[in-house]
N, C-alpha and C positions, 0 to 999 in steps of 0.2 A: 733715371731715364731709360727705357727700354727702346731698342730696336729691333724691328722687323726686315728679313729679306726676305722680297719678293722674290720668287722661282719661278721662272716662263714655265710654263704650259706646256711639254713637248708637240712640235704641229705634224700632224701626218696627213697624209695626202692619198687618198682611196683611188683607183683608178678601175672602176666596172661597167660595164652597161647594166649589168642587172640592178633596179630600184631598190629592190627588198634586200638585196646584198647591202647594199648601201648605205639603206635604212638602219639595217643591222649593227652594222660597224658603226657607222656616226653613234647611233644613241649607245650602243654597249660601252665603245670608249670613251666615248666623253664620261660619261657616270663613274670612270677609272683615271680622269685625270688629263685627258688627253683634247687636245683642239683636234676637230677630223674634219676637213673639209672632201668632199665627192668630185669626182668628174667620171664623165661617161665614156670619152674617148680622148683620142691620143691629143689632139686641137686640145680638149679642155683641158686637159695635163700639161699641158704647154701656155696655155695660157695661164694658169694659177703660176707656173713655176716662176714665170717671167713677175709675177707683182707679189710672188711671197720666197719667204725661204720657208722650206721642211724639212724635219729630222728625221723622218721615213717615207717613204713609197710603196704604197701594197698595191701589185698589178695584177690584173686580170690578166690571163694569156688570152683567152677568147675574145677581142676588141671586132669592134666593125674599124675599119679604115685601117690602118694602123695595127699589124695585133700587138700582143703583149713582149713578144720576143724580141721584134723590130726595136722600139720603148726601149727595152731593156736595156739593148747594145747601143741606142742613143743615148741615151744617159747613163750609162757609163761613159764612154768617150769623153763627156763634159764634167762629173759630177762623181763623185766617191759616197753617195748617197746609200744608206740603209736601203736595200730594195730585198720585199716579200713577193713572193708571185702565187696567187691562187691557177689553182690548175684542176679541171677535173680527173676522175679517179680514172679515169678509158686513157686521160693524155701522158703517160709515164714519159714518152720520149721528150715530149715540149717541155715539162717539167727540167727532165736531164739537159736541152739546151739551153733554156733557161738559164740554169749555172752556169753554162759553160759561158756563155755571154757576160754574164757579169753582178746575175741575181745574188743574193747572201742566205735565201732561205727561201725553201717553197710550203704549203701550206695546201693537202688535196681539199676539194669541196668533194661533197657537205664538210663543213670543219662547225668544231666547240668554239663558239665566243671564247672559252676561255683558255682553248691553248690557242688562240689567235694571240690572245694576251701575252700571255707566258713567250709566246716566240716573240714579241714585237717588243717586251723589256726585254730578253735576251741581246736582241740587236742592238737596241738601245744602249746597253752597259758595255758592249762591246765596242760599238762608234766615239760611247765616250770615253774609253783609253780603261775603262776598270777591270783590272785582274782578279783573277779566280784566286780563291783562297790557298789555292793548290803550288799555285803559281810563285809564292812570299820571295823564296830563297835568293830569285834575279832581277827582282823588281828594282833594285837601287844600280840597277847596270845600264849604259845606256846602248852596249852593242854586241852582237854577237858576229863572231866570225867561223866561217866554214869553208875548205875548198875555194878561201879565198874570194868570199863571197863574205859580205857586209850586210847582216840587217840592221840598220839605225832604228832604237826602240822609242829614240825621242821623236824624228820626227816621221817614225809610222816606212822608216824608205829602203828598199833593197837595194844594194849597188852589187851591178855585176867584178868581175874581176879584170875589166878595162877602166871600170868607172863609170859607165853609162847606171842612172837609175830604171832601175825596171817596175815597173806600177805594177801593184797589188790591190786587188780587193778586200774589202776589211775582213772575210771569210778565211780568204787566201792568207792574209797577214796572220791574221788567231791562230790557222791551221801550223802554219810554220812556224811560229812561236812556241808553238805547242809538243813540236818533234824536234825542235832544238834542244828545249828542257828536258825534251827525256830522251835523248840520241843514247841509242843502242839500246834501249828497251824497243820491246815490240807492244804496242797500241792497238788495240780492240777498237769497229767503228764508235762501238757505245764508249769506249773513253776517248776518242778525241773527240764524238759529238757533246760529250759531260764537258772536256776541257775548253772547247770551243761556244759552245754556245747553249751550255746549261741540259741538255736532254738527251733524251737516250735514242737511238736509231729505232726507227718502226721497221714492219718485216721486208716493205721494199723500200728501203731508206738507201737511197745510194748518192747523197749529196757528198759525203767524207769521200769515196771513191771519185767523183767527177771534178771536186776541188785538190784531192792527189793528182791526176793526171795532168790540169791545169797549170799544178806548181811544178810539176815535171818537165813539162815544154818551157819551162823558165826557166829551169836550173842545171837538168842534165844533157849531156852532150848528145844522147840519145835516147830521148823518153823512151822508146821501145825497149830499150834493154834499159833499165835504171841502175846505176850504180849508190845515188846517196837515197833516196826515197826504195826500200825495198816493201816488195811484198811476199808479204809472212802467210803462207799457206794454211788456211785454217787459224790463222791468229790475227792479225790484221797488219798494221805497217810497220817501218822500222827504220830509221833515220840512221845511215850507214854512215857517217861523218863527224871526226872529232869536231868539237866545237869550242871555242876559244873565246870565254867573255870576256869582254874589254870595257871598264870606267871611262871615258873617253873626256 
C-alpha cells in the first residue's frame, strides 16, 4: 500500500493597486507552486486576512488610502507575518522605514519575477524555522545567553535581563542568531545577508544596517554608542559579547 502526503500550497497575499503588478505575480507564482490571491488596497488586505490565513505578505508602499508603511506597522502589532515591500527605485527612505517598522525584505520596482522568487523562498524557509547549512554546529541547542540576555531558539523569544520578553521580527531573529554564531568575528553585509536570508547586498542595500540599529534599541544600554553590536570600519559588524549556549 502506498501513501501520499498532501503539502499545502504556500498562500501569499499581494497588496498593489497596480493591475499588471498583479497580473504579474498571481500568474508567475502560481506556475512556482504558490496560491497568490490580490488586493488593491489596505480594506481589501483586511478583508482577505480576516477569512484566510497567509504565509507571506508582499506590500506595495504606494497604496491609495492607507499606504504601505502604515500596513506594515499594523500588521506587525498583530501578526509575525513574512512581509516583502515593493518600493520604487526614487523611494530609498520608505524602503528604509519600511524596515524599520517591521517589513523583513524590500524588493525595488521594476524587479525580475524571479528574484521576486528567490526573496519570497528565502522568507519562506526562514519563517519556517530552517537553518542554513552554515549554521549545523548549534542547531541541537535550545538557548543562547549573552549579557544576560536569553535568546530561546525553541520558541523563536528574547528575554531581557529582568525577564520581560522582547518581540523580534523574523529578520531581527535570523540577524541575531547570526552574530551570536560568530561573536567576535567581524561580518561583511554580504555575509550576514548570505547567513540571513540567502543573498548578497546590492550596491544600495542597506536593510543588514537598519535591522542592526533596530537590534540595537533592544539590547544596548545606549544604541548610540554600542557596546555588544560594534561597528567594524570598512569591514562590517561585530558582536562584542561572550556567548554561552545552554541545552535547556
Amino acid at each position: 500500500m502506498r501513501y501520499y502526503i498532501c503539502m499545502m500550497k504556500p498562500q501569499i497575499l499581494i497588496v498593489d493597486d497596480d493591475p499588471q503588478i498583479c497580473d504579474l505575480v498571481v500568474d508567475y507564482l502560481s506556475k512556482h507552486g504558490y496560491n497568490v490571491i490580490s488586493a488593491g488596497d489596505g480594506r481589501a488586505m483586511q478583508k482577505n486576512l480576516k477569512s484566510k490565513t497567509f504565509d507571506l505578505i508582499i506590500l506595495d508602499v504606494m497604496l491609495p488610502g492607507d499606504d504601505g508603511i502604515s500596513l506594515c506597522r499594523q500588521l506587525r502589532e498583530e501578526s509575525h507575518v513574512p512581509i516583502l515591500m515593493l518600493s520604487a527605485m526614487s523611494e530609498d527612505t520608505d524602503r528604509i522605514v519600511g524596515l524599520e517598522v517591521g517589513a523583513d525584505d524590500y524588493l525595488p520596482k521594476p524587479f525580475n519575477p524571479r528574484e521576486l522568487l528567490a526573496r519570497i523562498k528565502a522568507l519562506l524557509r526562514r519563517a519556517s524555522g530552517e537553518v542554513a547549512e552554515s549554521r549545523k554546529s548549534l542547531n541541537a541547542l535550545t538557548a543562547l545567553r549573552f549579557n544576560d540576555w536569553t535568546l530561546d531558539r525553541n520558541k523563536r523569544h528574547l528575554i531581557a535581563p529582568d525577564g520581560v520578553n522582547v518581540a523580534l521580527s523574523s529578520g531581527e531573529y535570523d540577524l541575531l542568531v547570526a552574530l551570536l554564531e560568530h561573536a567576535g568575528r567581524t561580518l561583511t553585509r554580504d555575509q550576514l545577508l548570505d547567513l540571513t536570508q540567502g543573498r548578497e547586498a546590492g550596491p544600495f542595500d542597506r536593510s543588514i544596517d537598519v535591522q542592526i540599529a533596530r537590534l540595537r534599541k533592544k539590547i544596548e544600554l545606549d544604541p548610540k554608542d554600542p557596546k555588544i553590536i560594534l561597528t567594524i570600519r570598512g569591514g562590517g559588524y561585530q558582536f562584542n559579547s561572550e556567548v554561552e549556549a545552554i541545552d535547556e
